[in-house]
N, C-alpha and C positions, 0 to 999 in steps of 0.2 A: 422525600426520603431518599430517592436514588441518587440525589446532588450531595448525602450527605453519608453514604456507604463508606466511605474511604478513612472516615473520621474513627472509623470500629476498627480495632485490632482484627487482624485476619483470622484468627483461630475464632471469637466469637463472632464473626462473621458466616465463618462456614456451618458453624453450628447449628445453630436455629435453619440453615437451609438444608441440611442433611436432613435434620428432623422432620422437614416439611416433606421432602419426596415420601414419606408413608402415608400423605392425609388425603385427602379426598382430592384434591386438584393434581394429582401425580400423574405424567402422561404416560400412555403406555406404553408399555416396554415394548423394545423392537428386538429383534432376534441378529444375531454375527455382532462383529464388530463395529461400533460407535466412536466416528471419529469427529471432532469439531474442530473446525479453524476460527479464528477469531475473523477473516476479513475473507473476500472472494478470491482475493490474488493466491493466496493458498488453496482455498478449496476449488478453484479450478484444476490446477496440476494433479490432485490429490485425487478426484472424480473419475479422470482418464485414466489413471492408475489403478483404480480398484473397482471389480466385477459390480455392477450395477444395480444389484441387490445390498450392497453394501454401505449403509446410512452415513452420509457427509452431509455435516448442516456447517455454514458460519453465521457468526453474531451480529457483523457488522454490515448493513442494507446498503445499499445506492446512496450516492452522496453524505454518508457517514464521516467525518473526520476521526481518524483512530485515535490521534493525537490527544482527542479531548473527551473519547469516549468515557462511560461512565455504566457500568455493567448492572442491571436489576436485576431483583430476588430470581425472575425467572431466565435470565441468563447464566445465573450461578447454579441454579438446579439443572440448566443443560450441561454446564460443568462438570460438576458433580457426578450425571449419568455418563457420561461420555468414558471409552476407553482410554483414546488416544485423543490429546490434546496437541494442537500444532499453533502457534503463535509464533512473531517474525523476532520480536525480541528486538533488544537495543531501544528501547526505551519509545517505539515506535508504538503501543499501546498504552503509555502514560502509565498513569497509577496502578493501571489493572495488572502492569507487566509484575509489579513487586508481587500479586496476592498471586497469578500463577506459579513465579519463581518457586513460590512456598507451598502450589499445589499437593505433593506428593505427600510432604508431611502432614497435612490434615485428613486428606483422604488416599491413602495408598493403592488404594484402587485402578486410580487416573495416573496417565503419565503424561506429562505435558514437555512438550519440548519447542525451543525455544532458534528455529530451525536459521535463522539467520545469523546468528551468532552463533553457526561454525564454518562461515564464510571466512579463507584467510584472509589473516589482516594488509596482505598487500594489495588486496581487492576493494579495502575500504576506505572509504571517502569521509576526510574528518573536518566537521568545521573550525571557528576561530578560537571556541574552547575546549578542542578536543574531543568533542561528542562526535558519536559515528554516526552520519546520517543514513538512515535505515532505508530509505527508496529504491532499494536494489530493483524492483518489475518494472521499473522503466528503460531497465539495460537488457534486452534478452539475452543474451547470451551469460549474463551474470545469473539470470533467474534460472538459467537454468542449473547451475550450481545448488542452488536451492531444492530444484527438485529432486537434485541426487540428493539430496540430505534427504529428502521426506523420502526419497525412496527404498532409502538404508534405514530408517526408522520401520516404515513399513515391512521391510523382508525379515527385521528383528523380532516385530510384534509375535512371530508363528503363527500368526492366522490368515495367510493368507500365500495360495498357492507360487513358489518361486517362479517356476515356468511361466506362469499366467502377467505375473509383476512384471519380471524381465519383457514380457515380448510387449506390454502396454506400454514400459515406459520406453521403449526404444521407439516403438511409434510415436512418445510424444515428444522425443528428443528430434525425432525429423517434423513434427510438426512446427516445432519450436527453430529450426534450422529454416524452414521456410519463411516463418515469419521474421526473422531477424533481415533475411534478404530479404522479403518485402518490402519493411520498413526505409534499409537501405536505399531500395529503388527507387521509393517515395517520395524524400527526401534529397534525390540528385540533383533535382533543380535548383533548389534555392544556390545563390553565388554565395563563395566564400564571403565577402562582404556585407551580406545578409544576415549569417549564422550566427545570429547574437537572439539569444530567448531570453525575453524578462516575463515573468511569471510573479503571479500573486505572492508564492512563499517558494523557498530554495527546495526543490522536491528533484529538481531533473539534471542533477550532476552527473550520474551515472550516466544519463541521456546524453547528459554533451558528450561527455569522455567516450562513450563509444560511436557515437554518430555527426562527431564534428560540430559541438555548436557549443560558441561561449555563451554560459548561460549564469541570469544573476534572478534572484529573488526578492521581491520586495521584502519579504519579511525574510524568516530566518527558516531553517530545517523544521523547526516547528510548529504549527500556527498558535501556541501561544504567547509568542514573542511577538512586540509589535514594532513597527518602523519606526527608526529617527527623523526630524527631518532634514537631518546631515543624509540619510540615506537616500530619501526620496529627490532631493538636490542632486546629489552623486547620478542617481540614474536621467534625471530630466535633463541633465547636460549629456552624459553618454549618448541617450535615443536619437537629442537634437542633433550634436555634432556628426554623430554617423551617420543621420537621417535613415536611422530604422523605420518600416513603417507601419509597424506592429506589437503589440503585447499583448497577453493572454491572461482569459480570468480563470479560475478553476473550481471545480464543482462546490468544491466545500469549503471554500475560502471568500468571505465576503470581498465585495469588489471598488469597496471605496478607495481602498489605496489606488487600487488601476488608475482610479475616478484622476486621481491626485495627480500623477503622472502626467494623463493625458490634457487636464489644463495646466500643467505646469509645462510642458512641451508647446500647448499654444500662444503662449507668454515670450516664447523665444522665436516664435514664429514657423515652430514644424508641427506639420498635422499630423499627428498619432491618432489609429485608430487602435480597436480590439479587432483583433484576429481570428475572437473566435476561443470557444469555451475549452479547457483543457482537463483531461482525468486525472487526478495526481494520485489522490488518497485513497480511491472508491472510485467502481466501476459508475456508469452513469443508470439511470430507471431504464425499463424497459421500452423499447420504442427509441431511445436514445442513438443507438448503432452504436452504442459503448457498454452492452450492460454484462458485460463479463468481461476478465482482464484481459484477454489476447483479443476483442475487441476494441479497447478504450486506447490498447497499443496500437492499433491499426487508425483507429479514430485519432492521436494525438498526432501520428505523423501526418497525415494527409491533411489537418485544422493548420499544421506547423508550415509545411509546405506552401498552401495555400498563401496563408496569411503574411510570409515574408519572401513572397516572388517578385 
């Protein structure tokens, strides 16, 4: 049934779920403000932001692909319950982005905003048809853009003390100032010569563009596109000729393409190996050293580092 939610007009969609939060499986009600992000990469920023009593849940678990997500009854009734809805927008949640777009008019209750998409546009990064590829949490300094958006959403909601907003998110704006020099740090070894990332699917432009590294994707901005194999040729002669010695698989990206890569590389006679697993979409399980987003940022430079020294 949940492969085929999407096939339902939105308005009878919500229907029959509204109707359900009165029957006997309805969870209980929590007291303040309810806010849900669809993915971790927002509900992290959002947590250190707001007084800890303050219910932040997301939809989307460890190694989740957004791209291809697919929301059940009982995601829509967290919907539903929820105040504040924050979503990254730009089509970076698939199908699900249309039925939040249309949130507000079903249920007025909920306001959902759609926080990436009021990123300017000189900031955005478009692929070969124009789509804007939505990975801005792999650029810190970009995400943090982002959090001034949720932040200005939050000071508008009125529920929730200025003073108290203001002085969290200035501490998380020097957190987030750290970690960006971190990263940088991380990352000073690899030679310019090096700094070529191929990755599973095009996720880490924003990464190049702010931390020096030409980077291509075997598949497209998003994993439901799949490679040519004009593409996978294009890149097995790039890795050779430079003699890269690395590419990277990623969490929620099957890794047969890599596969593909690395014996077409041994064909031409350069040994490519994997460098080493990368977080693109979704933070990584627990135990990982990635399981939240300004881990999986710390985890991708130090895998990246590593793996093209």
């Amino acid at each position: 049934m949940a492969n085929k939610l999407w096939l339902i007009p939105i308005g009878f969609l919500l229907l029959p779920v509204m109707a359900g939060c009165t029957g006997p499986e309805q969870e209980s009600p929590s007291v303040g403000l309810k806010i849900l992000c669809t993915t971790e990469m927002l509900a992290e920023p959002v947590r250190k932001m707001v007084p800890p009593e303050i219910q932040v849940e997301h939809l989307m678990g460890s190694g989740v692909d957004p791209h291809l997500y697919k929301p059940t009854p009982k995601d829509l009734r967290k919907i539903l319950r929820a105040d504040l809805v924050f979503y990254h927008g730009h089509h970076l949640e698939g199908r699900m982005s249309e039925m939040l777009s249309q949130l507000e008019e079903n249920s007025p209750t909920v306001k959902a905003i759609a926080v990436c998409e009021k990123i300017p546009t000189g900031d955005l990064i478009l692929d070969e048809s124009e789509a804007v590829d939505p990975h801005f949490w792999l650029d810190v300094p970009l995400w943090l853009k982002v959090c001034a958006n949720l932040k200005s959403t939050l000071l508008e909601s009125g529920q929730l003390p200025n003073e108290d907003l203001n002085r969290r998110y200035s501490e998380l704006v020097s957190e987030l100032e750290t970690l960006h020099q971190s990263v940088i740090a991380t990352l000073a070894p690899v030679q310019p010569s090096k700094r070529v990332l191929v990755t599973a699917h095009d996720a880490f432009a924003y990464f190049g563009n702010r931390y020096g590294f030409e980077v291509h994707g075997i598949q497209g901005i998003s994993t439901e596109s799949e490679p040519s194999l004009k593409r996978v040729n294009q890149l097995v002669k790039l890795l050779s000729d430079r003699k890269i010695p690395s590419i990277f698989v990623e969490s929620t990206v099957p890794e047969r393409n890599v596969l593909a890569l690395i014996e077409g590389c041994q064909k031409l006679g350069h040994q490519l190996t994997v460098g080493g697993k990368l977080y693109s979409d979704a933070p990584g399980p627990p135990q990982s050293g990635a399981d939240s987003w300004s881990k999986m940022v710390r985890h991708n430079a130090q895998t990246i580092a590593e793996g093209l020294k």
